[in-house]
C-alpha positions as CSV (number, residue, x, y, z in Angstrom):
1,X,0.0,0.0,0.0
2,X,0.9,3.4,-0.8
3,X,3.5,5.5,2.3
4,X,1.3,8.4,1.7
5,X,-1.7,6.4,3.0
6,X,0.0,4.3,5.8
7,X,1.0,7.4,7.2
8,X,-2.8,8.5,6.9
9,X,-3.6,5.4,9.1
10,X,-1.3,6.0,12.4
11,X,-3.7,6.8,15.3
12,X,-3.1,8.2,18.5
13,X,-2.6,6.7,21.6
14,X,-6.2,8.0,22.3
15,X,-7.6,4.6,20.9
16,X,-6.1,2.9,23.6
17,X,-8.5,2.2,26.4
18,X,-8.2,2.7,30.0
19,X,-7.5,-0.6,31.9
20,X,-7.9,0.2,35.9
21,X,-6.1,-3.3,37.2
22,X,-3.5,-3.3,35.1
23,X,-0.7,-1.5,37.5
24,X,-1.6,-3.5,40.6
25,X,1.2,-3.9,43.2
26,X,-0.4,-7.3,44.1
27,X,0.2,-10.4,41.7
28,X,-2.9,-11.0,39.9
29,X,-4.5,-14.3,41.2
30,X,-6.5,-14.7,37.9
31,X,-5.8,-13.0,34.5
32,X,-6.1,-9.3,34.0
33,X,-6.6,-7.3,30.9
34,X,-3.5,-4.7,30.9
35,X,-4.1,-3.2,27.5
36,X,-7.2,-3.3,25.3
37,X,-7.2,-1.2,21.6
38,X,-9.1,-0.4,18.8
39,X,-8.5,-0.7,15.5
40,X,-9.3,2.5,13.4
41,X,-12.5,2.7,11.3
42,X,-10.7,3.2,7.6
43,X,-13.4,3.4,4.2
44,X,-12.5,0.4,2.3
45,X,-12.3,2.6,-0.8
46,X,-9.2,3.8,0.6
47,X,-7.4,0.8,1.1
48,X,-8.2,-1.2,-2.4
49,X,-8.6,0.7,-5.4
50,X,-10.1,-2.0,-6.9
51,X,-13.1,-1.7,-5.2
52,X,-16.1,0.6,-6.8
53,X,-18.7,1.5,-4.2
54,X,-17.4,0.6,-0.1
55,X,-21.0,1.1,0.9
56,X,-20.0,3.2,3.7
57,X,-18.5,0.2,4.8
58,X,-15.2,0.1,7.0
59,X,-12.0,-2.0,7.6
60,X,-13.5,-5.1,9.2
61,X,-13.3,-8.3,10.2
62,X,-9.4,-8.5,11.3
63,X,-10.1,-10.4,14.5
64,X,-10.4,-13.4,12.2
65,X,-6.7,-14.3,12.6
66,X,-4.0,-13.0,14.8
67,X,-0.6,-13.6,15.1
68,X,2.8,-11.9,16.4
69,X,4.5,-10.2,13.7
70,X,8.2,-9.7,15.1
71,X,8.4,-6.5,17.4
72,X,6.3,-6.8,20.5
73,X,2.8,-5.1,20.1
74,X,3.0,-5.5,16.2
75,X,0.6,-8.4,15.0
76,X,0.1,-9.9,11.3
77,X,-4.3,-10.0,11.1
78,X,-6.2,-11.2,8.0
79,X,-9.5,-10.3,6.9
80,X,-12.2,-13.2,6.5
81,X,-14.2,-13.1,2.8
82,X,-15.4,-9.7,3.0
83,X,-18.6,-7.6,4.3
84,X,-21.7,-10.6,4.0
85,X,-24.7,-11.3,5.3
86,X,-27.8,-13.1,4.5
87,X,-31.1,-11.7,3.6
88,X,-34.8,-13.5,2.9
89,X,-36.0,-13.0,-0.5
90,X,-39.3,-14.6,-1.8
91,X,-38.8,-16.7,1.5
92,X,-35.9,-17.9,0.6
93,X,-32.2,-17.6,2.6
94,X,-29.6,-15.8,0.1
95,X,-26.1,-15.1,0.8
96,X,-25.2,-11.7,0.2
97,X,-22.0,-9.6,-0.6
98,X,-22.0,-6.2,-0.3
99,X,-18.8,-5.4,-2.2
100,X,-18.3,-8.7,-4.6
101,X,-14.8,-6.8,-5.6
102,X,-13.6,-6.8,-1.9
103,X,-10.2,-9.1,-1.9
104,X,-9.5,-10.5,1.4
105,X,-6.1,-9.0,3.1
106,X,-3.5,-9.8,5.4
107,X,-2.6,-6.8,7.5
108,X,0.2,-5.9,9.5
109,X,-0.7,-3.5,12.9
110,X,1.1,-1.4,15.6
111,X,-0.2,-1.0,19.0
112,X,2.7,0.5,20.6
113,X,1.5,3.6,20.6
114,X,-1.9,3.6,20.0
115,X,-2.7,1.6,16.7
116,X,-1.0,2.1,13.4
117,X,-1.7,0.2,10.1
118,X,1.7,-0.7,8.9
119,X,0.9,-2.8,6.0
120,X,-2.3,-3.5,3.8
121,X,-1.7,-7.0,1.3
122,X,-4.2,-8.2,-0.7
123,X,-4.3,-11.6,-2.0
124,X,-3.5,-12.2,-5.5
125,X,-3.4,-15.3,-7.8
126,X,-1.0,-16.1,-10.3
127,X,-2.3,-14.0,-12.7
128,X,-1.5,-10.7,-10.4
129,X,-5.0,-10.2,-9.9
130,X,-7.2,-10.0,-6.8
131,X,-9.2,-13.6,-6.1
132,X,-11.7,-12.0,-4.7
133,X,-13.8,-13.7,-1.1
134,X,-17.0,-15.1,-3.6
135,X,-18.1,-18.8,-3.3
136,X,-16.0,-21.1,-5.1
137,X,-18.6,-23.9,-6.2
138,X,-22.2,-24.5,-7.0
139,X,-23.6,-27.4,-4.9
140,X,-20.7,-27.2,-2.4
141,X,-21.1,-22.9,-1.6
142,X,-23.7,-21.1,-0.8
143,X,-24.6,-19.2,-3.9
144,X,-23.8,-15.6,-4.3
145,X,-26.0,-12.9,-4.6
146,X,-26.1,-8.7,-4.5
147,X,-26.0,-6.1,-1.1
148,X,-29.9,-6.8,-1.3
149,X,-30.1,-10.7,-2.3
150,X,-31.6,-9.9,-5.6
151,X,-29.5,-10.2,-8.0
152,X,-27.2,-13.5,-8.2
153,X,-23.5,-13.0,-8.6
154,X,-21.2,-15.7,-10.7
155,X,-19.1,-18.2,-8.8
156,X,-15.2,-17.3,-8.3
157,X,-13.6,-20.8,-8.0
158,X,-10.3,-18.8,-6.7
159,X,-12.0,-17.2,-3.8
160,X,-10.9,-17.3,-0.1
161,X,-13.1,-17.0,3.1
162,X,-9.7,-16.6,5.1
163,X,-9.9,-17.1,9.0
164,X,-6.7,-17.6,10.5
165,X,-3.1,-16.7,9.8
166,X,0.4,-17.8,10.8
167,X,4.0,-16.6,9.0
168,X,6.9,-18.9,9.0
169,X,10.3,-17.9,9.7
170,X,11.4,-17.8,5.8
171,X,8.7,-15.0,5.4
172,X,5.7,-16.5,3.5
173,X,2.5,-17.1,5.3
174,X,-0.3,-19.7,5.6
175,X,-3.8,-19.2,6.3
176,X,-7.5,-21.0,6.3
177,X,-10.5,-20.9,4.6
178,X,-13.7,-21.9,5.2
179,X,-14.8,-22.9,1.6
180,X,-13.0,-26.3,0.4
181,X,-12.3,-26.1,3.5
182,X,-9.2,-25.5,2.5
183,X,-5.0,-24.3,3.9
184,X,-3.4,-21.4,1.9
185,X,0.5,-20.9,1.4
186,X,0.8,-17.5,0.7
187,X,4.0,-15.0,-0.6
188,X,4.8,-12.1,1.7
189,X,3.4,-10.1,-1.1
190,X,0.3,-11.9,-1.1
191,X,0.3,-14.3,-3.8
192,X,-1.5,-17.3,-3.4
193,X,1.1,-20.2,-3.6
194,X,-0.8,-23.3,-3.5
195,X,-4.0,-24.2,-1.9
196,X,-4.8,-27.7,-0.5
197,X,-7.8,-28.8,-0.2
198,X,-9.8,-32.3,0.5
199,X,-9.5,-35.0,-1.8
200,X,-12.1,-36.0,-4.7
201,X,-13.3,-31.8,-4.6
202,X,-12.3,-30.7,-7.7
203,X,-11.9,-27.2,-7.7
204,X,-10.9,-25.7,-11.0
205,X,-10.2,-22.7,-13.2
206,X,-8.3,-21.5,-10.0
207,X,-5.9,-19.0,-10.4
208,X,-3.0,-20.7,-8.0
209,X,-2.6,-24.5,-7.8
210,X,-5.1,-26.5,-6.4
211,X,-3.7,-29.8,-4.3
212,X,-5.6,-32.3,-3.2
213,X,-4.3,-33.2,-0.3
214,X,-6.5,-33.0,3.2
215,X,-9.0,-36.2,3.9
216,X,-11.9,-36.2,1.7
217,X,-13.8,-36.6,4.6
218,X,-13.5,-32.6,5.6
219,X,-15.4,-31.9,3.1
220,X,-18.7,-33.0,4.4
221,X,-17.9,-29.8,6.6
222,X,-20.8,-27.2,7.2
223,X,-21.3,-24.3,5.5
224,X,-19.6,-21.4,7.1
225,X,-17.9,-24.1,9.6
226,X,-15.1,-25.4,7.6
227,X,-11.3,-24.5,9.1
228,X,-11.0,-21.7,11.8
229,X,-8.2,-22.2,14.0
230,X,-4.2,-22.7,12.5
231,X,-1.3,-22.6,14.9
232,X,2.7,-23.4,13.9
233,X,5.5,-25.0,15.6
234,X,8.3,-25.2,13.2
235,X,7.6,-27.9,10.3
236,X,4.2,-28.2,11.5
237,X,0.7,-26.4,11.4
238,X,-2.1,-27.3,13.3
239,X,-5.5,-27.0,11.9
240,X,-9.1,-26.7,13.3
241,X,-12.1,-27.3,11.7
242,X,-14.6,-24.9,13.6
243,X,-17.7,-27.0,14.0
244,X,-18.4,-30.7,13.8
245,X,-18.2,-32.2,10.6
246,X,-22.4,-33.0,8.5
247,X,-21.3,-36.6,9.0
248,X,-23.2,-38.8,8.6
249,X,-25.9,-35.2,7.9
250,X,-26.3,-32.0,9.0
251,X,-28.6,-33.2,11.3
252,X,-26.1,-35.3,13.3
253,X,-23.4,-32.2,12.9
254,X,-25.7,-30.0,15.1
255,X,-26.1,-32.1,18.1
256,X,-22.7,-33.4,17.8
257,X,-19.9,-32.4,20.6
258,X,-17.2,-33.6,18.3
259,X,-14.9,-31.2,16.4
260,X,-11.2,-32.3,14.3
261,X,-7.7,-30.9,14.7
262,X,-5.3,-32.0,12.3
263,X,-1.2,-31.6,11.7
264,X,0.0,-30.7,8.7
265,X,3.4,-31.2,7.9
266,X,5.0,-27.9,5.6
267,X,8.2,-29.9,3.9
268,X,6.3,-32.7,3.3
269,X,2.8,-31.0,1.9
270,X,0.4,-33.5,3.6
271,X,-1.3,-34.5,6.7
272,X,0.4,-36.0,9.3
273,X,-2.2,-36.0,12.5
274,X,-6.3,-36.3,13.1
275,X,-7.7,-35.8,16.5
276,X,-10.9,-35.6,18.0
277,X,-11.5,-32.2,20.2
278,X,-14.6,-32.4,22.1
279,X,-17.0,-29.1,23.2
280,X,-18.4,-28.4,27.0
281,X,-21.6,-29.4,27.0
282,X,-23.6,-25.6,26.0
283,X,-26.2,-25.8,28.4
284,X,-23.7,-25.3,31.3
285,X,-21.0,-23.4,28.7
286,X,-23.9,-20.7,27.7
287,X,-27.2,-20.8,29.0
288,X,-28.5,-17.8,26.6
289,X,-28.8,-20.4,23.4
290,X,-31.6,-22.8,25.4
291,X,-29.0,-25.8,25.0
292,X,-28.4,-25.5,20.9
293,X,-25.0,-27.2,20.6
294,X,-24.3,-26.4,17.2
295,X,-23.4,-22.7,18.5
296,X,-20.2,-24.3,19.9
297,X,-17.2,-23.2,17.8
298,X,-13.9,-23.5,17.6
299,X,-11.9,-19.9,16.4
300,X,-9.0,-20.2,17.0
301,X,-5.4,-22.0,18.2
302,X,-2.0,-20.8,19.3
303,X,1.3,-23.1,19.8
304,X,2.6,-23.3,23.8
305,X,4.7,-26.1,23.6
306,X,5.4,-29.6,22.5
307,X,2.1,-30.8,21.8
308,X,0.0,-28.6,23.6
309,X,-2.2,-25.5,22.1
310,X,-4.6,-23.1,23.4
311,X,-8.1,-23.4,22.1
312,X,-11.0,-20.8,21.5
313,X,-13.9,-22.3,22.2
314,X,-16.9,-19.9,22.0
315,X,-20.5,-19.1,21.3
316,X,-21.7,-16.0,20.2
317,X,-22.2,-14.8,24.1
318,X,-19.2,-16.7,25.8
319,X,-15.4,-17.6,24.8
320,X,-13.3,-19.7,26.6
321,X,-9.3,-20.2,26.2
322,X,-8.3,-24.2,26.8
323,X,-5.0,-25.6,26.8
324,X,-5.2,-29.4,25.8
325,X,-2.4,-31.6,24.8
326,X,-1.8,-34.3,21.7
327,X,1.0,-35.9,22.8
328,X,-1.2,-38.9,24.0
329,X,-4.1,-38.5,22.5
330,X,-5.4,-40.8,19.1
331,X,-4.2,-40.4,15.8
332,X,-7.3,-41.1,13.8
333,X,-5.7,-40.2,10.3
334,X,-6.4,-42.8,7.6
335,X,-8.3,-44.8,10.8
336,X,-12.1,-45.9,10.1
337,X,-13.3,-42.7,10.9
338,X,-11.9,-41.0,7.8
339,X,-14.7,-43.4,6.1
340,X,-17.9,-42.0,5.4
341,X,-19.3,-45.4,5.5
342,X,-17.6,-46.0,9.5
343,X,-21.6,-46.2,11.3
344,X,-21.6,-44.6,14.2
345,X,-19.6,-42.0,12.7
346,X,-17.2,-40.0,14.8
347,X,-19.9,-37.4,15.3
348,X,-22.6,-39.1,16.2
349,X,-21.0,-40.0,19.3
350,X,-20.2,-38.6,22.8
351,X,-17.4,-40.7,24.3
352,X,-15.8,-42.5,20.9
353,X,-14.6,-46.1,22.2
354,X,-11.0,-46.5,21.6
355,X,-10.2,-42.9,21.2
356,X,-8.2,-40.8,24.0
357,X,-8.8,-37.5,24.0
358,X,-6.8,-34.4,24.6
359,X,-6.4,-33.2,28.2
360,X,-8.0,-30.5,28.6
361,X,-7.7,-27.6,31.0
362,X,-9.4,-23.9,31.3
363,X,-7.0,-21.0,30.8
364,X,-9.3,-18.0,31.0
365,X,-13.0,-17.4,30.5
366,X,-12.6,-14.4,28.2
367,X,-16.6,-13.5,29.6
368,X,-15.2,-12.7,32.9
369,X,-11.5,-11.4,32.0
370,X,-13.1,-8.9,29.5
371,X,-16.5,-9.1,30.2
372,X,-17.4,-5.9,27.6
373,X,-15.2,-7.7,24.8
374,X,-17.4,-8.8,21.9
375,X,-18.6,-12.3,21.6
376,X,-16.5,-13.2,18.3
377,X,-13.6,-13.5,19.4
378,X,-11.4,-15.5,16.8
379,X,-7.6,-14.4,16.8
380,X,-5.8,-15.6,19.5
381,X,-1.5,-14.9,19.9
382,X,0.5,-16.2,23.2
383,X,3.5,-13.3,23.2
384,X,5.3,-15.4,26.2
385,X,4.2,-18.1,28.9
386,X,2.0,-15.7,30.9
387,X,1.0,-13.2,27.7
388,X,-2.5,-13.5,26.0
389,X,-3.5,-11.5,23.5
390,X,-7.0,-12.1,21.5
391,X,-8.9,-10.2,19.4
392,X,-12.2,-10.1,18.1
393,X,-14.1,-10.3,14.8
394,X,-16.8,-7.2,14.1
395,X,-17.7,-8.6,10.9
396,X,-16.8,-5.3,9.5
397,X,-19.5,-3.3,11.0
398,X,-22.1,-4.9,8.9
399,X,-25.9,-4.6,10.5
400,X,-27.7,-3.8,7.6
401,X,-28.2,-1.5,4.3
402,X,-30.8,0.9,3.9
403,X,-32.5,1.4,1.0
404,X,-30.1,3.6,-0.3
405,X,-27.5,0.7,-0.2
406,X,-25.6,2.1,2.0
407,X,-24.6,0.9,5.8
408,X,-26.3,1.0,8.2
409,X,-23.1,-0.3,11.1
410,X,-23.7,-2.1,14.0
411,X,-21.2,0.0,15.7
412,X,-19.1,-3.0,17.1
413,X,-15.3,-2.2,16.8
414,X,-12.7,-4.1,16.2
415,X,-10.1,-5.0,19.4
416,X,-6.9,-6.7,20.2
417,X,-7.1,-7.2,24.3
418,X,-3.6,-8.3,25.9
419,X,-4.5,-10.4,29.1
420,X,-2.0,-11.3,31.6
421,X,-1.9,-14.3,32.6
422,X,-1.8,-15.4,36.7
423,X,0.8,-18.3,36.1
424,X,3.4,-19.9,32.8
425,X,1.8,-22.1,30.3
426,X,3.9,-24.7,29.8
C-alpha cells in the first residue's frame, strides 16, 4: 500500500482504552486485561482501489486471525471473505455480498502507541490479480447474490473466506479458509502459492494451484464451519475445523460435541495427524442459546509447547481459552473414521470407544476477564508463557443496508485485548 496512505492510518494513543487493574502492586490471582485497543474505522475505498462502491463500509473483520508479527505489540491480522450477510428473498435464505470486488487482506498492525496500520496486502493469484472472497462452487457454496439478495453473482472458483493466519520464519505465510475447506501458502506479497484442499473436490479454473491433499472426509464440513483455527510450531501447522463435521448429515453435525484438529506437515505437503476435540456441554457453557450445541465453535489455536495448544472455544455470548495436549491422544488419520461409511460415525458419538482424547484444562473465561469484549472473538497470539492477546471479529460493521444501499453499522469495533496471565503455560 501506498506510504502516503500508511501514514494516513497512524492513530493516536487515544484509541487505547483505559484498563484500571492493570498496575496493581499485588500479583494477579486470575488473569487481567492490561491493554485493550481499537483498530481504526478506515473506508475500504481507501485501502483497495479495486473496489467501486465501499457502501459506507469500513476495515472489518481483522479479529479473524492473529498472530505476532516480530516487534512486540505488532501483529500480522487477515481479513475473512469480505462484508456478508444473508437476507430473505421470496422466503428464501440468500447469501449476500455487499462489495463482490472486496479481496480479502493480510494486515500488518502497531499498538505500541496507539494503533498504526503498517501494512495493507491483498491476496492475488497467479495472474497478479485479486481472487476475490465469492463462493467457489455451486452445490458445495452457498450461492452468491447482491448487497440486497436480488441479483445472483457468478461463482469465483479462486475465492478465499480466510480465518486464521500464521508466518513462517522464511517469510511466507499460511492461512484458512472456510470454503473447500481449505490451507493457503501464501507469498509475503500476497500471492497465493498453492492451496490444499480435501480430496475428490475438484476445484478448477483456480488461479493458484489446487492440491488435493486434506482427507476427503472434511469436506462433508458445514457451510460457514469449515477450518478456523491454525497454529505453527516449526515444520508443522495445526488445523481446526470450527464445528463438527455433517457426518453422517447435518442433522447429526448440530447435536454433535465432536470437532477435528489435524497436523499438517510444511516440507512434506500433507497431513500427518487427526484428532478428536470435544465441546463443554452448552447448556452449562452458555445458558442464553436454550441448549443448541451447534453454536459451539472453535476460532481459534495458538502453539505453547510440545504438543499442547490453546483453544478458542466460543458461542456468540461466551469464549473460553483451553490448553489441551496431543501428545497422548489418538491419531485417527487414515483410521475408520476418515470413512464416510464408518456407522456410528465419529460425530454421532459422545465418548468415541477406543479414542483418547486431549487433556484438557481452562486458561481464561474471556466472559469474565473482558466481560465488555465482543462475543466473536477468533484471533488468538501467546506473546510469552503468561501473555495472551486475542482479538475479536466485528464482521466489519455490517448490521444492515438501507435502502439507499448504504450501511447501516452495527457499531461494534474491532479490538486486540492483551491479558496477563496469573501463572506460565507450559
Amino acid at each position: 500500500m501506498h506510504r502516503r496512505i500508511l501514514a494516513a492510518l497512524a492513530i493516536t494513543a487515544a484509541t487505547t482504552i483505559a484498563v484500571p487493574h492493570a498496575a496493581s502492586a499485588q500479583p494477579a490471582q486470575r488473569p487481567v486485561v492490561v491493554k485493550d485497543v481499537r483498530i481504526p474505522p478506515v473506508p475500504l475505498g481507501d485501502l483497495q482501489g479495486s473496489i467501486v462502491d465501499d457502501r459506507g463500509v469500513e476495515l472489518g473483520g481483522l479479529g479473524s486471525g492473529l498472530f505476532p508479527a516480530g516487534r512486540r505489540g505488532d501483529y500480522w491480522m487477515v481479513t475473512d471473505r469480505g462484508p456478508n450477510g444473508q437476507v430473505t428473498v421470496d422466503g428464501e435464505k440468500r447469501r449476500t455480498f455487499a462489495i463482490p470486488e472486496f479481496d480479502p487482506a493480510i494486515v500488518q498492525v502497531a499498538t505500541r502507541f496507539g494503533v498504526e496500520i503498517k501494512k495493507y496486502v491483498p491476496l492475488v493469484g497467479s495472474s497478479g490479480r485479486p481472487i476475490t472472497g465469492l463462493s467457489n462452487q455451486a452445490g458445495h457454496d452457498e450461492k452468491p447474490y447482491t448487497w440486497n439478495g436480488r441479483t445472483a453473482l457468478p461463482y469465483n472458483p479462486s475465492g478465499v473466506d480466510t480465518e486464521e493466519i500464521v508466518r513462517t520464519s522464511r517469510g511466507d505465510f499460511w492461512l484458512v479458509d472456510e470454503y473447500g475447506p481449505s490451507l493457503l501458502r501464501v507469498s509475503e506479497r500476497g500471492r497465493v502459492l498453492a492451496r490444499h484442499v480435501p480430496k475428490g473436490l475438484k476445484l478448477t479454473d483456480a488461479d493458484y494451484p489446487v492440491k488435493e491433499t486434506l482427507p476427503a472426509i472434511l469436506a462433508s464440513r458445514q457451510q460457514n464451519r469449515g477450518f478456523e483455527g491454525l497454529a505453527i510450531d516449526g515444520d508443522t501447522l495445526y488445523l481446526a475445523v470450527q464445528s463438527p463435521l455433517a457426518n453422517p448429515d447435518t442433522k447429526t453435525a448440530k447435536s454433535s460435541r465432536i470437532a477435528r484438529i489435524l497436523t499438517f506437515s510444511i516440507r512434506a505437503e500433507k497431513v500427518t495427524g487427526e484428532y478428536a476435540y470435544r465441546f463443554e456441554d452448552v447448556t452449562a457453557f452458555d445458558p442464553k442459546v436454550n441448549g443448541d450445541q451447534s453454536e459451539m465453535k472453535i476460532s481459534g489455536l495458538a502453539h505453547v509447547s510440545g504438543r499442547r495448544l490453546l483453544v478458542d472455544e466460543r458461542t456468540d455470548n461466551v469464549a473460553r481459552i483451553y490448553q489441551i495436549d496431543l501428545a497422548k491422544a489418538t491419531n485417527l488419520l487414515a483410521g475408520p473414521y476418515d470413512d464416510p461409511a464408518t456407522t456410528p460415525s465419529l460425530e454421532a458419538l459422545t465418548s468415541p470407544p477406543a479414542v483418547k482424547l486431549p487433556a484438557k484444562s481452562l486458561v481464561a473465561n474471556l466472559s469474565e476477564v473482558a466481560p465488555t469484549l465482543p462475543g466473536k472473538v477468533e484471533g488468538i497470539a501467546l506473546l510469552d508463557p503468561r501473555t495472551l492477546v486475542v482479538a475479536n471479529d466485528n464482521d466489519f460493521g455490517v448490521g444492515e443496508f438501507g435502502a439507499d444501499g448504504r450501511l447501516v453499522s452495527s457499531g461494534v469495533s474491532s479490538r486486540i485485548v492483551t491479558i496477563r496471565l496469573p501463572r506460565p503455560l507450559h
